[in-house]
C-alpha positions as CSV (number, residue, x, y, z in Angstrom):
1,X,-86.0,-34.1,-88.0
2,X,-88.7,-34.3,-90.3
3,X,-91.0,-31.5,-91.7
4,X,-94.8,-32.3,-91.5
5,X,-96.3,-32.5,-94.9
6,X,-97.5,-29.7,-96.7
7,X,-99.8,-29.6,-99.9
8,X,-98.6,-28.3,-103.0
9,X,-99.4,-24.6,-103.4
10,X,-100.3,-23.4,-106.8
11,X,-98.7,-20.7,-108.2
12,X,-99.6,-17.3,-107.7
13,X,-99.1,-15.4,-111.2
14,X,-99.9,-17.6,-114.4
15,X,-98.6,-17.4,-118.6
16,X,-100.8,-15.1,-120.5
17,X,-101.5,-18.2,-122.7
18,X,-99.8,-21.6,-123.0
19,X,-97.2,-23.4,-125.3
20,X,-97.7,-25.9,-128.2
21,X,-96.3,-28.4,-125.5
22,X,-98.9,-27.4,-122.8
23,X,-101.6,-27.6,-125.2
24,X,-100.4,-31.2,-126.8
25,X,-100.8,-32.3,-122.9
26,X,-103.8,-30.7,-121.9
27,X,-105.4,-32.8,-125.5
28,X,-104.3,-36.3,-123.8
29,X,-105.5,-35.0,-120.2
30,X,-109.1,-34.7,-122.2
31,X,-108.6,-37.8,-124.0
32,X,-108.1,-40.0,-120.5
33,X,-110.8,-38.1,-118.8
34,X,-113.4,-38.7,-121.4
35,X,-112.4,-42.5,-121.3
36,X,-112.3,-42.4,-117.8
37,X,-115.7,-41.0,-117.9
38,X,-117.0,-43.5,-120.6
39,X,-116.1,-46.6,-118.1
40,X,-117.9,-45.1,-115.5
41,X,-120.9,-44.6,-118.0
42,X,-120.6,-48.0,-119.1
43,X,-121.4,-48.9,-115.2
44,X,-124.0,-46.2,-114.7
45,X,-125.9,-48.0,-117.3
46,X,-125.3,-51.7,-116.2
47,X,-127.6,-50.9,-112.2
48,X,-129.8,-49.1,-114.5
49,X,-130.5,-52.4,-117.1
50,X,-130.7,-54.3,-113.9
51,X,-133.5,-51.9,-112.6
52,X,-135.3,-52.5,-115.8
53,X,-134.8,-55.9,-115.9
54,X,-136.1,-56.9,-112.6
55,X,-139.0,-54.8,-112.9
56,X,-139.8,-56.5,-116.0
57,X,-139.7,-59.8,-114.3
58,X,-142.0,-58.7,-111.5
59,X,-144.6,-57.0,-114.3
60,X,-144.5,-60.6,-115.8
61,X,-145.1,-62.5,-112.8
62,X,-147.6,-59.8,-111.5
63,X,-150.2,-60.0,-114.7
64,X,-149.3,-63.7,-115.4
65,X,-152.9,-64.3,-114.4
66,X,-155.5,-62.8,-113.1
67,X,-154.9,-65.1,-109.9
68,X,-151.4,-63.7,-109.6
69,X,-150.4,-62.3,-106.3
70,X,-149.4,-58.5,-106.8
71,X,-146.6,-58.7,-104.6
72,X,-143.7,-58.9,-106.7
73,X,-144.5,-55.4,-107.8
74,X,-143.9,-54.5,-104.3
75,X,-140.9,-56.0,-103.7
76,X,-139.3,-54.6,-107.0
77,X,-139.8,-51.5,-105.4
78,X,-137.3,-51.7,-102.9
79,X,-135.0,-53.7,-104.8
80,X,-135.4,-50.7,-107.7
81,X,-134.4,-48.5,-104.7
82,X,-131.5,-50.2,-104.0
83,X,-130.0,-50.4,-107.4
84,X,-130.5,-46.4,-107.1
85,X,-128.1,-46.0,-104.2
86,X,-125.7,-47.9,-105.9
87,X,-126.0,-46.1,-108.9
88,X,-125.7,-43.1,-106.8
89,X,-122.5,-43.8,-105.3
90,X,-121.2,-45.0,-108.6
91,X,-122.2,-41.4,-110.5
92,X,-120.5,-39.1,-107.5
93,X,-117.3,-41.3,-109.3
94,X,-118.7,-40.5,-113.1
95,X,-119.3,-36.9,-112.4
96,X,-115.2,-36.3,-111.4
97,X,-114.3,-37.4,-114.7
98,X,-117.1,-35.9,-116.7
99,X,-117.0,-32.7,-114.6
100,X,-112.9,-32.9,-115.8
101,X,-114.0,-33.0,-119.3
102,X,-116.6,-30.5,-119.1
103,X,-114.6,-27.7,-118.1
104,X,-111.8,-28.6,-120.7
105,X,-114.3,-28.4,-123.7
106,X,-116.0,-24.9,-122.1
107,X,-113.0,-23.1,-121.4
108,X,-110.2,-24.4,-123.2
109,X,-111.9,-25.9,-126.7
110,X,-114.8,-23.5,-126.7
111,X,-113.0,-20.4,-126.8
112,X,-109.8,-21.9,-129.3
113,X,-112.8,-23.4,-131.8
114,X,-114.3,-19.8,-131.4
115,X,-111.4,-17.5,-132.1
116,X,-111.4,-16.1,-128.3
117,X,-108.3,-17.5,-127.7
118,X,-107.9,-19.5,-124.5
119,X,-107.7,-17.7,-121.5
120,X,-105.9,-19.1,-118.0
121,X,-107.0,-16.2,-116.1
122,X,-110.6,-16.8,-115.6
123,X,-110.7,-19.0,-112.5
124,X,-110.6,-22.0,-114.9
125,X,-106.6,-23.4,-114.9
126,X,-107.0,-23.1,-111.1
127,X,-110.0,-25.0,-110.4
128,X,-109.0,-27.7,-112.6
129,X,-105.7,-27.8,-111.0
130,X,-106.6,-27.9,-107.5
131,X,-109.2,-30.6,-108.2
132,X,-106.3,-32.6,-109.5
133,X,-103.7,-31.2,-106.0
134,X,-106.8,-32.3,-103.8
135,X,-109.3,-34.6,-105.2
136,X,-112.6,-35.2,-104.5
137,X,-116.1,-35.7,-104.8
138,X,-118.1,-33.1,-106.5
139,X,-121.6,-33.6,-105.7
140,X,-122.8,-34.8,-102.2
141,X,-124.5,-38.3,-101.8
142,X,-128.1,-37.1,-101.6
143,X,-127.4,-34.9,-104.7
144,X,-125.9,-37.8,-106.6
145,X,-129.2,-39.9,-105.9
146,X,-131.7,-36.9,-106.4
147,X,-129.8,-36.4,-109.7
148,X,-130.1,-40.3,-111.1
149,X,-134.0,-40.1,-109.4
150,X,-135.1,-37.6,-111.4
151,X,-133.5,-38.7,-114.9
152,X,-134.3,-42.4,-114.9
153,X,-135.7,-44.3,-111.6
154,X,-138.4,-41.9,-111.4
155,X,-140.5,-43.3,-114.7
156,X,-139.2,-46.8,-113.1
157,X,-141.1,-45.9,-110.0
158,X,-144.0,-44.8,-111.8
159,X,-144.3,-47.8,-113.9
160,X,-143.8,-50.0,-111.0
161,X,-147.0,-47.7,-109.2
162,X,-149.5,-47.9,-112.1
163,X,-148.8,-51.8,-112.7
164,X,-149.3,-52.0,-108.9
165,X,-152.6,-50.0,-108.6
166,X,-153.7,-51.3,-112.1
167,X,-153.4,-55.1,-110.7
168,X,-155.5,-54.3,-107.9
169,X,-157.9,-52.8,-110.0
170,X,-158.8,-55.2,-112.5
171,X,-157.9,-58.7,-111.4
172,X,-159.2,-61.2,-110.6
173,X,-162.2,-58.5,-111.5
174,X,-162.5,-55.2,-112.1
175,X,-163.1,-53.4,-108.4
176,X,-166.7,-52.9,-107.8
177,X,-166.4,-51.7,-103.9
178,X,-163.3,-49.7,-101.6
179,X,-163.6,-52.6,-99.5
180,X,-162.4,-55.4,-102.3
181,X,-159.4,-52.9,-102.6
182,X,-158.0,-53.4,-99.3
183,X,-158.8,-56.9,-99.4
184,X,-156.9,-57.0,-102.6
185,X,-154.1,-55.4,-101.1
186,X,-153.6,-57.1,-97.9
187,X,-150.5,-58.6,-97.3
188,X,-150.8,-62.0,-94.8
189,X,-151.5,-60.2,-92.0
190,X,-150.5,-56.9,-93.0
191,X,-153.8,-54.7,-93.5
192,X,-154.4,-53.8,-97.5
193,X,-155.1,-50.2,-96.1
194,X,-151.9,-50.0,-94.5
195,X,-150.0,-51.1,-97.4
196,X,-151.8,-49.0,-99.6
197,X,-151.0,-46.0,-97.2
198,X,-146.9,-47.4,-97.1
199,X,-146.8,-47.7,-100.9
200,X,-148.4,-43.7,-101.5
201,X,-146.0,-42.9,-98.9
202,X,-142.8,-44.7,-100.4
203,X,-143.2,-42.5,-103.9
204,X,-144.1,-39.7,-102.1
205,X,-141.0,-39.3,-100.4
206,X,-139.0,-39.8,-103.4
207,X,-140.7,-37.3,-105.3
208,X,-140.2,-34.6,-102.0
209,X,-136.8,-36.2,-102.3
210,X,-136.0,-35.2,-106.2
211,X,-137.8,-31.7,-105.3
212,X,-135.7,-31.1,-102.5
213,X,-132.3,-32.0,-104.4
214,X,-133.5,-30.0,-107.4
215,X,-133.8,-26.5,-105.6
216,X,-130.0,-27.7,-104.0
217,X,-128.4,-28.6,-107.7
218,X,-130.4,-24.8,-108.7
219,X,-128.6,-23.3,-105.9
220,X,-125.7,-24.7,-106.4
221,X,-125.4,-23.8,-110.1
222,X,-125.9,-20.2,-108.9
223,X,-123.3,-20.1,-106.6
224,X,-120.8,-21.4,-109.5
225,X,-121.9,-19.3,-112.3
226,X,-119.6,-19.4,-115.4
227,X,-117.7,-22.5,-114.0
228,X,-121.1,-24.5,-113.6
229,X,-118.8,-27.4,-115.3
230,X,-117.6,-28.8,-112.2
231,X,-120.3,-29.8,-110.4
């Protein structure tokens, strides 16, 4: 007869501080989560120098000549959008380890460099422990992608905007009616108005998008307070 598994349960009363040994082990714990953390950095940055690149390429190709068609910039647009998601999903992974080493250096350094003296009975020893009993993600999709919007892609987007509008507006001539405009921006058969009207409404909705996710990551780092680390 077998017992059905049960999850480790953490104990209930804790040290009033720990032993030379416990500390020599939490130092290599904070040693392999910052590495751990510094891969996952490493990759972070390699979608993000892809995003950069390829919009490069489409800014050279767009203002080769005045004759150039504009609609690389377009297309770099999405493509910029997809390297976000998968910088998203690839942060939700960065933020365990860094959110790890965060709440090491806040409330087990911090207080030891400070004189405080390290205390395991502020919430902290717990949290870290369960996060190791029961791992998981820390930050939901939408939050990881609102977060890596707001600090990077969004000045990719806006680059990738003003070339697009600029292009319009000064080649092959500089824009003398509203009508040349939607000429300008027609796309075969695709009306210029109505890609001008998808492209304001494509940045739009990730700028709702990074305001909505802000007021979620404020509320969020209410709700955790001191321990604002993990998260």
């Amino acid at each position: 007869m077998t017992l059905p598994d049960a999850k480790p349960a953490l104990p209930t009363s804790q040290k009033a501080e720990f032993s030379a040994a416990e500390i020599g082990a939490l130092a290599h714990l904070y040693r392999g989560e910052v590495y751990r953390s510094t891969v996952w950095r490493t990759r972070l940055d390699s979608s993000t120098n892809w995003a950069v690149v390829t919009t490069g390429i489409a800014l050279s190709a767009t203002f080769s000549s005045s004759e150039a068609s504009p609609l690389p910039m377009v297309l770099v647009g999405l493509l910029v959008s997809v390297f976000l998601l998968f910088e998203a999903r690839r942060y939700r992974y960065f933020n365990v380890w860094r959110a790890r080493a965060r709440l090491l250096e806040t409330d087990f350094y911090a207080p030891m460099i400070t004189g405080n003296g390290v205390r395991v009975d502020s919430g902290w020893t717990n949290l870290l422990a369960q996060d190791y009993i029961d791992p998981r993600y820390h930050i939901s999709f939408a939050r990881a992608i609102g977060r890596r919007l707001r600090r990077t892609y969004a000045w990719i987007f806006v680059i990738q905007a003003i070339a697009y509008y600029g292009k319009l507006a000064i080649h092959p001539e500089p824009l003398t009616t509203l009508a040349e405009l939607w000429e300008r921006a027609a796309i075969g058969p695709i009306p210029g108005g109505l890609v001008i009207a998808a492209g304001v409404l494509f940045h739009g909705s990730w700028a709702v998008f990074a305001l909505i996710t802000l007021r979620t990551e404020i509320a969020s780092r209410r709700e955790r307070r001191s321990l604002i680390a993990m998260g």
